[in-house]
N, C-alpha and C positions, 0 to 999 in steps of 0.2 A: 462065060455064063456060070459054071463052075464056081470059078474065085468069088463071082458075085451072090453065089447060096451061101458058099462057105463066109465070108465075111456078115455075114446079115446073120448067121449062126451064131456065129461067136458075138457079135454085138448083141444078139438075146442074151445069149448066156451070161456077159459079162452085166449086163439091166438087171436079171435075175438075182445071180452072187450079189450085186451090191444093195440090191431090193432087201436080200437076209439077212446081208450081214448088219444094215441097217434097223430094221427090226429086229435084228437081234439086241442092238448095243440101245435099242428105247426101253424094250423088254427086261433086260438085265444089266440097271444102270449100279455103280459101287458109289456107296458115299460112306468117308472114311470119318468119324468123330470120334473124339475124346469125352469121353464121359463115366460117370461111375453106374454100376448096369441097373440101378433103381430108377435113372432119368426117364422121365416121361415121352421125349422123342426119340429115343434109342429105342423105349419099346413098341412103341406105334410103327415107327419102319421096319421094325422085325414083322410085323403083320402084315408088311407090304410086300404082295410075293413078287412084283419087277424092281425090287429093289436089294443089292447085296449089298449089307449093309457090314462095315468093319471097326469094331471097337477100342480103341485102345488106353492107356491109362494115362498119355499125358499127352498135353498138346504138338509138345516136336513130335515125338513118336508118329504123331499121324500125318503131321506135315512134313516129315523124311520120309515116311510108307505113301502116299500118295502119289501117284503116276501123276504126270504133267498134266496140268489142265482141267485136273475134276476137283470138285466141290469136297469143302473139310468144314467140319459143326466144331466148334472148340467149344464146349458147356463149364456152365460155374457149378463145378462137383458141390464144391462146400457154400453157398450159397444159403442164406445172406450173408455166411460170417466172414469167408474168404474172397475177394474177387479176384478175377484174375488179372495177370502182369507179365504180359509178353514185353520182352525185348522187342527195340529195333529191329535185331538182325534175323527176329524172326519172321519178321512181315515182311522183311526183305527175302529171304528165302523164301515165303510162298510166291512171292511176286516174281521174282525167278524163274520160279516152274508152273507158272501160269496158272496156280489154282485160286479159284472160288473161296472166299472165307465167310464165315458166320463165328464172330466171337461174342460173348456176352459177360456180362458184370464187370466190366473192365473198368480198372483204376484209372491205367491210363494209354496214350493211343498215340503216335508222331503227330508231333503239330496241333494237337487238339490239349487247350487246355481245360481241366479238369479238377474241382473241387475237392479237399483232402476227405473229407468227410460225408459219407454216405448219408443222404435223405431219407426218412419211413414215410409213404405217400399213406394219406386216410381215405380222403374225398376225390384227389384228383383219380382222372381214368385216361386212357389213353385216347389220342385223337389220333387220324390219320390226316396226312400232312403233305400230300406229293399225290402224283399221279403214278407211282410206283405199282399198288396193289389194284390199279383199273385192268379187266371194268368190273371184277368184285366185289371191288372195297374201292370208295370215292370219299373226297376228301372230306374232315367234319364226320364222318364216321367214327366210332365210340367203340371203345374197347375197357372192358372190367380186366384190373392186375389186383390182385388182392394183397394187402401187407407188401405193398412192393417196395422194395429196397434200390435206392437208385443215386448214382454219382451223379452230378449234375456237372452240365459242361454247354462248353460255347461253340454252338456248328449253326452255321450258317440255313441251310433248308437240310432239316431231319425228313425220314421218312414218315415215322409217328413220333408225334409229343407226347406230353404229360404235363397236365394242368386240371385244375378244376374248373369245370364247365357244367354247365347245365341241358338239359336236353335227355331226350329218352333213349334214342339211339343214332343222332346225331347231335353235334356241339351248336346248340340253337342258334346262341349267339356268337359265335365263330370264338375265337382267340383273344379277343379284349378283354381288359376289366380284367386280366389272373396272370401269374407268374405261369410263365409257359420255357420247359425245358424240353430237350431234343430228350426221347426214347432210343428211338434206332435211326442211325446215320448211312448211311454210302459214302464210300473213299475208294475209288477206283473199283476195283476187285474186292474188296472187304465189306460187307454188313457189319456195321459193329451196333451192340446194343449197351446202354447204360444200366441197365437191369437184365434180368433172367425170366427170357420168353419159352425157354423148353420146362420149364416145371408148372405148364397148363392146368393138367389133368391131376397135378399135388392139392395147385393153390388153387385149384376150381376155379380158374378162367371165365368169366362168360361175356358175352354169349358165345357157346360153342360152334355155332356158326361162321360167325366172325373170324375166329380165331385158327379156326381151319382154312380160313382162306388166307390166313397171313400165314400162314404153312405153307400152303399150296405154293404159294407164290417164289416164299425164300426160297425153298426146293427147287420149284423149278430154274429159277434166278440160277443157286448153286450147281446145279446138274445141265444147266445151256441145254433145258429142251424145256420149253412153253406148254407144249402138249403136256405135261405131268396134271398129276390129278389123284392125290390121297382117298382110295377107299374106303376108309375108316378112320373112324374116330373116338375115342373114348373120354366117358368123363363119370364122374362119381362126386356127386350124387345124380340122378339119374330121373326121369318118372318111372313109375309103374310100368304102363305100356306104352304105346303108339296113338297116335288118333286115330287112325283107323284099325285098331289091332282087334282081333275076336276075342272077348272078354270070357274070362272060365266062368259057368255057371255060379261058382259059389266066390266072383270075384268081391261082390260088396261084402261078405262075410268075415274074408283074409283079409280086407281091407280094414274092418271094422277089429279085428285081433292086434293086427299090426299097431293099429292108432292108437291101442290102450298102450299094449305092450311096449310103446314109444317111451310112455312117462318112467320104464322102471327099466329100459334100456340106456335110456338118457342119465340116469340118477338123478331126474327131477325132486325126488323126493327126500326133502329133507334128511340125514339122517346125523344123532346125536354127536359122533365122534366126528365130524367137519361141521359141525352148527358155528363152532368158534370162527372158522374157514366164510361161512356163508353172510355172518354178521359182519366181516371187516367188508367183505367186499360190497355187501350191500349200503353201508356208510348209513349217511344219511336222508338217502334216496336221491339225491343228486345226481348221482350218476354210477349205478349198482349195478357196476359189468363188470366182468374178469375171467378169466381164462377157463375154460371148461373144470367140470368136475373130473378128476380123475377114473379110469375106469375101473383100476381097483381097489375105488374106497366103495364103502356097502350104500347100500340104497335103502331108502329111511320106509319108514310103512302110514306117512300120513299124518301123524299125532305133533310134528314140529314143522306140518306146513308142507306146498310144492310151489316149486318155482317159478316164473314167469315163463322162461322157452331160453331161446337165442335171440340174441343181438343179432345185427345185421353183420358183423364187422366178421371174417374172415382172415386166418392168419397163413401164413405162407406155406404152411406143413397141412393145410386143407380144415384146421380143427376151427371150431366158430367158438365165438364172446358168449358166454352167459350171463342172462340175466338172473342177478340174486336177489332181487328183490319181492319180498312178499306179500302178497295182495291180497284181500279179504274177497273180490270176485272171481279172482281164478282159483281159490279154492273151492268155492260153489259150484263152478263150472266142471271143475276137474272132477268132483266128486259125482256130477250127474254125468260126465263122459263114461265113467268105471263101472258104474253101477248099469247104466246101460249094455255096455261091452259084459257086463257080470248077468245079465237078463237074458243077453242073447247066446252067451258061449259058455252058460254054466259055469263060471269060474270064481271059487271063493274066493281068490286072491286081490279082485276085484273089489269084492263086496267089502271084505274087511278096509281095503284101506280106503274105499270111499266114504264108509263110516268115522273112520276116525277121522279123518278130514273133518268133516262137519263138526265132529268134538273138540279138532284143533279152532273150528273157528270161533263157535262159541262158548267154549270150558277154556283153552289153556291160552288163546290169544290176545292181544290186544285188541280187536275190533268191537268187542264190546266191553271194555273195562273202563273204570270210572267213572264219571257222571253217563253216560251211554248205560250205565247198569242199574242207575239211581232213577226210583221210582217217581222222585218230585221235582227231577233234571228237562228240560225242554228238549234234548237230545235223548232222553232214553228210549233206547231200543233201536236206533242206529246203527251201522255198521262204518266203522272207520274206514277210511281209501285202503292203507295199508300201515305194513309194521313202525315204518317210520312216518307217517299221517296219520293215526287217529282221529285228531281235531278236524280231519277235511272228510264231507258227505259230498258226494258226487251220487246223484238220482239215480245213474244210468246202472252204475256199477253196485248202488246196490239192488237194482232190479236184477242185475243176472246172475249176481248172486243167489240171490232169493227162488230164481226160477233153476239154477243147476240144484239148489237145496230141497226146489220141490218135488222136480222132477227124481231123485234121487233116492229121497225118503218114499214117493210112492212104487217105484220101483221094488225099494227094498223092504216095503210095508213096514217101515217104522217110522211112528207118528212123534220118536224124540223131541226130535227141532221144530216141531208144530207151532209151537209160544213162540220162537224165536222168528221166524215165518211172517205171525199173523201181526206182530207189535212191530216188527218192521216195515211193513206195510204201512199198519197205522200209524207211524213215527213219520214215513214220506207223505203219506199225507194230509195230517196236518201241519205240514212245513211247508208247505207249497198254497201258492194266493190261492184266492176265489174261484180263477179260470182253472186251477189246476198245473202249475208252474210253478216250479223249482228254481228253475235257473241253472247257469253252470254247474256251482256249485255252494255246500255251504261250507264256515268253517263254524264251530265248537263256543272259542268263546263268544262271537257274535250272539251264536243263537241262544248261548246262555246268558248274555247283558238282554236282549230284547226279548225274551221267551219265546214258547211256540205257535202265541195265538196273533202276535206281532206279525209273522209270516203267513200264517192261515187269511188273515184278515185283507192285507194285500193284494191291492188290485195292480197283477204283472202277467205277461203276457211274454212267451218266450216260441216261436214256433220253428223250433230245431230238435228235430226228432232222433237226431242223435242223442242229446242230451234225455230228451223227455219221456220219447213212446214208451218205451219198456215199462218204465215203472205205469205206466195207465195201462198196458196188459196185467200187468199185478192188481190193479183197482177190479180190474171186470174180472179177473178170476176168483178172486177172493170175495166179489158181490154174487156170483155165481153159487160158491157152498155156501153164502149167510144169509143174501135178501137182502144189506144194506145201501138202500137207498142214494146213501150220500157217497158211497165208495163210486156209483154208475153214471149219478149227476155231476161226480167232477171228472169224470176221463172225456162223459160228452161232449162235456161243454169243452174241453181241451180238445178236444179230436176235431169236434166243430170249426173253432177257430182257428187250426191247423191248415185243414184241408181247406179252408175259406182266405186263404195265404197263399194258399200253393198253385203255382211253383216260383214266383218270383219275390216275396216276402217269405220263402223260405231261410233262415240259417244252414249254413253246409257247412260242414268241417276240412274234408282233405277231397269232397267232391259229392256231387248231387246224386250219385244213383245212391251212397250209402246211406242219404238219407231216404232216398226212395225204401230202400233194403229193411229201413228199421221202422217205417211206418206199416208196413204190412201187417206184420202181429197184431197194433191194438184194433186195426180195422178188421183183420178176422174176426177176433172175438168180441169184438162188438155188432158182428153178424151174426155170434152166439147167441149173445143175450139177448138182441136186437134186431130181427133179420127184417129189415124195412130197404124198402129200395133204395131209400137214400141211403143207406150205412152199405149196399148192395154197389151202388157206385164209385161213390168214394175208394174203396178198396177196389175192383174194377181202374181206375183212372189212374193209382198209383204203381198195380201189376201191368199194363200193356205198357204204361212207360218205360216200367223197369226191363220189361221184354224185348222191346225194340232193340236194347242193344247183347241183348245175348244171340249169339252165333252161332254156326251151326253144329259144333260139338260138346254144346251146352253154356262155356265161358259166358258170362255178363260184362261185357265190357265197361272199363271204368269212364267216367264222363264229368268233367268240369261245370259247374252251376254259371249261373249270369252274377257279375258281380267279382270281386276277390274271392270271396268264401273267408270263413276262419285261416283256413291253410290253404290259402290258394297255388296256382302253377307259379314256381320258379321264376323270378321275374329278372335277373342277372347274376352271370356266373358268380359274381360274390357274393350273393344272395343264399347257392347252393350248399346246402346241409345244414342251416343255422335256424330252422326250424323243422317241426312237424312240416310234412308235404305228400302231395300226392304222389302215386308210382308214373304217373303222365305229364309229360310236356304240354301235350294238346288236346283236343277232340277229335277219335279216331285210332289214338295209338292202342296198339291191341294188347290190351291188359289188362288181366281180372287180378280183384285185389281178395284174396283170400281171410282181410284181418278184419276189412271193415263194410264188406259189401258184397261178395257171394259167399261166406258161414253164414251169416244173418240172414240173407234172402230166401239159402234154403231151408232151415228153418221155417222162418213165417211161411213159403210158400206153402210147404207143405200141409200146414195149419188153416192157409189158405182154399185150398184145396179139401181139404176133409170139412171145412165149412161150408162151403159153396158148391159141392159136386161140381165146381167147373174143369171139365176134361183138358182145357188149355192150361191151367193151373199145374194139374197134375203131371202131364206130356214136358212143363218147363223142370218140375222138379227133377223128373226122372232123366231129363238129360244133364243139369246138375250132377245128378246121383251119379253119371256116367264119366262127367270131366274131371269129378273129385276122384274120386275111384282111381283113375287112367295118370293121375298126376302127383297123384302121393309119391312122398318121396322114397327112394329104393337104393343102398348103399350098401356094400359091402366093405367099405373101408370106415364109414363112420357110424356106428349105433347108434350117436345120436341125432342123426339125423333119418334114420331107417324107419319107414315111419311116420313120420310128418307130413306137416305140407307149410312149405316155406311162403311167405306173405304177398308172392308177387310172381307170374304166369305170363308169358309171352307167350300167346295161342297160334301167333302165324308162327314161329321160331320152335314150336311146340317146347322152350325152355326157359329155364329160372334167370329171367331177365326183366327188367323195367329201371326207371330212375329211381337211385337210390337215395335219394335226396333228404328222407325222413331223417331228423335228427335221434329218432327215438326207435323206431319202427320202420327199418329198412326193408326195400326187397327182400333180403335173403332169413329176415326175420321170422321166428316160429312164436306160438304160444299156446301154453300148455291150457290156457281157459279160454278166451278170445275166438282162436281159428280151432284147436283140434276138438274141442270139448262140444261144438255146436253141430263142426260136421262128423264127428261120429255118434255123438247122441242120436241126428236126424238118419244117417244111415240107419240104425238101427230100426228106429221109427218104419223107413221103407219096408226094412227087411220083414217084420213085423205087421205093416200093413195097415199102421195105425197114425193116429197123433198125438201128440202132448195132450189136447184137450182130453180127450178121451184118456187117456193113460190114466190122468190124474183126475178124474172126473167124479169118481167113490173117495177120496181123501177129505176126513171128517175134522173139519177143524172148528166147527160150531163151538166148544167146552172153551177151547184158546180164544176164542175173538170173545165169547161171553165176556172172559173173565179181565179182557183186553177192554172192552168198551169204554172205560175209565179215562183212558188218553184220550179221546174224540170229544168227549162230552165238558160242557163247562159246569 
């Protein structure tokens, strides 16, 4: 009986010891890499306290220090310039001692042949390709490499490809129709990868979700324990806060500094000694991207212009494309975001360069030079698209123009650009038919071979409220300080046949809520001037649509029209990037689009709302006011993007994610007039407690339209 305790003893005991020393060896696993100590994975495992992590500076090193059988990271230090080039004999020595490998950028590999010459990917993204990373990652799952640098080579089944595909966060149409190469392989014991998967958090990886689980995964793969599971994770640029995070009382106000303080962090603004720098790269407007501004050249003060934003495009070292191209409405815009942000936070610095702005547009720019200046020209008083279009009127752009110029000047209580204001007004519309339509757009000499009344006189019909509405809020605001008649009888009668369209003889451009987004405005203030039920409706029909799909931390989700649309969805992986496109594969995917559909919405909501005293109205803006606020972008590694808000929002992923498909205006895409200029303008509005209408509602421009009435009249 005895023997029989005493054995039953020691069999505890020996259950226990190997119960610890078990959790010991899960609790404090070592994984041995080569890499230089700025790598992005070397410092995310430093933050992982069950992890001892051992560094060393060249790959044998780590794979002679490696105890038998545990996992070794070999990274591409110099990456994209150098890749790396193991020997045979050294794969054969890991294989030896039974470890785990993970190598990346690799020229070349036993047995696997491999292309002399490295790839720079644009469009493609990575697919997942095996049932390797289940059940986190399934296959036709989407992975963002930015600027990626890639050898191409012949393997049989990769774990992830690389190709261009279309889809929002899976490859819709699987693998067809595109040059499809292997990313990362399996060969016994080795991951190998053709590009460099540890520089994440450099090259801003997204989504960052995704890509923590293709961590998770190698890890644990490497360390033979499936249980592993990365605590953290890091990326930059970042949001704000959290979805559910407690917002500081004076959060819309930081927000509202930050969004100014973007344009002269960024060196958005022009300045004389890189003017030479901003013209080559803007070309001919073709295609006016090129590598960011330096951080230490000076930042201009307004009088030679600011710049579009970022391009969508991303380079390996984390830094994004800029756009150099200069636009006659993100001037206007830009200059009513400053002045704003100069209202609210007391700040001269503001004020001054939002001033000159407006003098750069109409004193020292092209947009109104030459016949656009000429008193007996059919385009006079026009505003040109941009530096390198003059000859092209686009309606839309120059309504927001017109409207950053107004709001800006009343702001700053100077009635300078008053004339310039009111004759642009009256320049769109008499260019536009009977119904009050413009059309896309116009160009110069057309409208100088046929005149102005050629266009006026025209019976056309155009109901796409991208294009149109703005400038018919321009019509009622302007009939609003004058009394003119004929300004109220053509936005009606436009709006009329609009809403008498809609929603399936509507025009959509990259998607229907943003049309929805841009008729709001003239249906407010035609609730202004007009507050009849029916005008009570109509704007009513177009807000709970638009509401249906905003969610519950404010987001509007984006939504596909009936039809193609102008820019409809992606219709085959070869199809993908070769035009303007939506951020959505389908109806459903969770994405608000920042460029073309909630700045605009909140806006007019708000406009909406101070119209209407309707509480629903107000409750949608303020949660707006809540999603922007929480998702501004927040960087400490790049100023130009600290500050922002990038063009596209994954709200279940709470990250800088959707298809990137635009050829012009991608996800990751910013703008200095378009998205920041509308939602910090309207912030401030909140903060304030007011609306546009009212702000600008004493601004006296009777003298100007007097002396104006000459254009209208035959």
């Amino acid at each position: 009986m005895e023997m029989f305790f005493m054995k039953k003893y020691y069999s505890f005991f020996y259950v226990v010891v190997f119960t610890l020393l078990f959790s010991m060896k899960v609790s404090s696993q070592s994984v041995f890499i080569s890499c230089n100590k700025e790598n992005d994975l070397y410092h995310l495992l430093l933050q992982e306290q069950d992890i001892d992590i051992k560094r060393f500076e060249t790959p044998m090193e780590a794979i002679e220090r490696a105890p038998k059988g545990s996992g070794v990271i070999i990274t591409a230090s110099e990456y994209p310039f150098i890749p790396i080039s193991l020997e045979d004999s050294v794969y054969a020595k890991a294989h030896k001692k039974n470890l785990r490998l993970y190598v990346e950028f690799v020229r070349c590999y036993p047995g696997v042949e491999i292309e002399d010459s490295v790839y720079v990917g644009n469009l493609e993204r990575g697919v997942v390709s095996s049932n390797f990373f289940e059940p986190r990652l399934k296959e036709m799952d989407l992975l963002g490499l930015n600027d990626c640098h890639i050898y191409k080579a012949k393997v049989r089944e990769p774990l992830i490809s690389y190709a261009k595909v279309a889809g929002f966060d899976v490859a819709q149409f699987g693998l067809a129709d595109t040059e499809v190469f292997p990313l990362l392989f399996k060969d016994g014991d080795n991951l190998v990868s053709l590009s460099c998967l540890t520089n994440f958090k450099t090259a801003r990886y997204e989504p960052t979700d995704t890509w923590k689980s293709v961590w998770n995964r190698i890890l644990a793969w490497l360390m033979r324990d499936e249980r592993f599971a990365l605590r953290v994770w890091g990326s930059d640029p970042r949001p704000s806060y959290g979805e559910t995070d407690l917002l500081p009382k004076d959060a819309r106000r930081n927000a509202v500094r930050k969004g100014a303080e973007w344009i002269y962090k960024g060196k958005f603004l022009v300045h004389p000694s890189w003017k030479g720098f901003q013209l080559e790269k803007q070309g001919d407007g073709t295609l006016p991207v090129g590598p960011p501004v330096r951080q230490d050249w000076l930042v201009g003060d307004g009088l030679d212009g600011v710049l579009e934003g970022h391009a969508s495009t991303i380079y390996y070292d984390g830094t994004q494309q800029y756009r150099y191209w200069l636009r006659n409405d993100v001037q206007g815009e830009v200059a009513f975001l400053l002045a704003s942000a100069a209202d609210l936070l007391d700040e001269m610095k503001y004020t001054s360069t939002s001033e000159r702005l407006m003098n750069y547009m109409f004193y020292r720019s092209k947009f109104r030079e030459g016949a656009k200046s000429l008193k007996d020209s059919a385009s006079y008083g026009l505003l040109g698209w941009s530096d390198t279009h003059p000859y092209v009127f686009y309606n839309d752009d120059n309504a927001r123009s017109l409207l950053g110029v107004i709001g800006a000047s009343a702001l700053l209580g100077n009635g300078r650009w008053n004339k310039f204001v009111v004759e642009c007004i009256l320049a769109n519309w008499r260019t536009c038919s009977r119904q009050g339509f413009q059309g896309e757009r116009l160009e110069e000499p057309d409208l100088l071979a046929k005149g102005w009344r050629y266009f006026n006189n025209r019976d056309y019909t155009n109901p796409h409220p991208h294009f149109e509405s703005w400038m018919w809020a321009c019509y009622l605001w302007l009939y609003d300080k004058t009394g003119y008649k004929p300004l109220l009888e053509k936005a009606k009668t436009a709006i009329r046949i609009t809403m008498e369209a809609y929603p399936d003889r509507w025009g959509w451009t990259n998607g229907i809520q943003q049309e929805r987004a841009r008729m709001i405005l003239p249906l407010a203030w035609l609730v202004r001037v007009e507050d009849t039920e029916e005008h009570r409706k109509w704007l009513d029909i177009v807000i709970q649509k638009l509401l249906e799909n905003q969610v519950a931390c404010g987001a509007i989700r984006e939504e596909l029209g009936s039809g193609t649309g102008m820019f409809g969805a992606t219709r085959s992986n070869k199809d993908y990037g070769l035009t303007e496109a939506p951020l959505i594969a389908e109806n459903g995917d969770p994405v608000a689009d920042m460029l073309y559909t909630t700045n605009f919405a909140f806006f007019a909501l708000n406009e909406a709302a101070f119209a209407t005293g309707n509480i629903k109205y107000k409750e949608a803006v303020e949660k707006i006011s809540d999603f922007l606020i929480r998702i501004q972008a927040r960087s400490e590694n790049h100023p130009d993007m600290d500050g922002a808000w990038m063009r596209a929002f994954d709200y279940d992923r709470w990250d800088y994610w959707a298809s990137n498909a635009d050829a012009g205006w991608g996800a990751w895409a910013t703008l200095t007039g378009w998205i920041q200029s509308w939602i910090v303008g309207t912030q401030v509005l909140l903060e304030k407690g007011e609306s546009y209408w009212d702000m600008t509602k004493n601004m006296n421009v009777k003298d100007e339209f007097e002396e104006a009435l000459w254009m209208v009249e035959d």
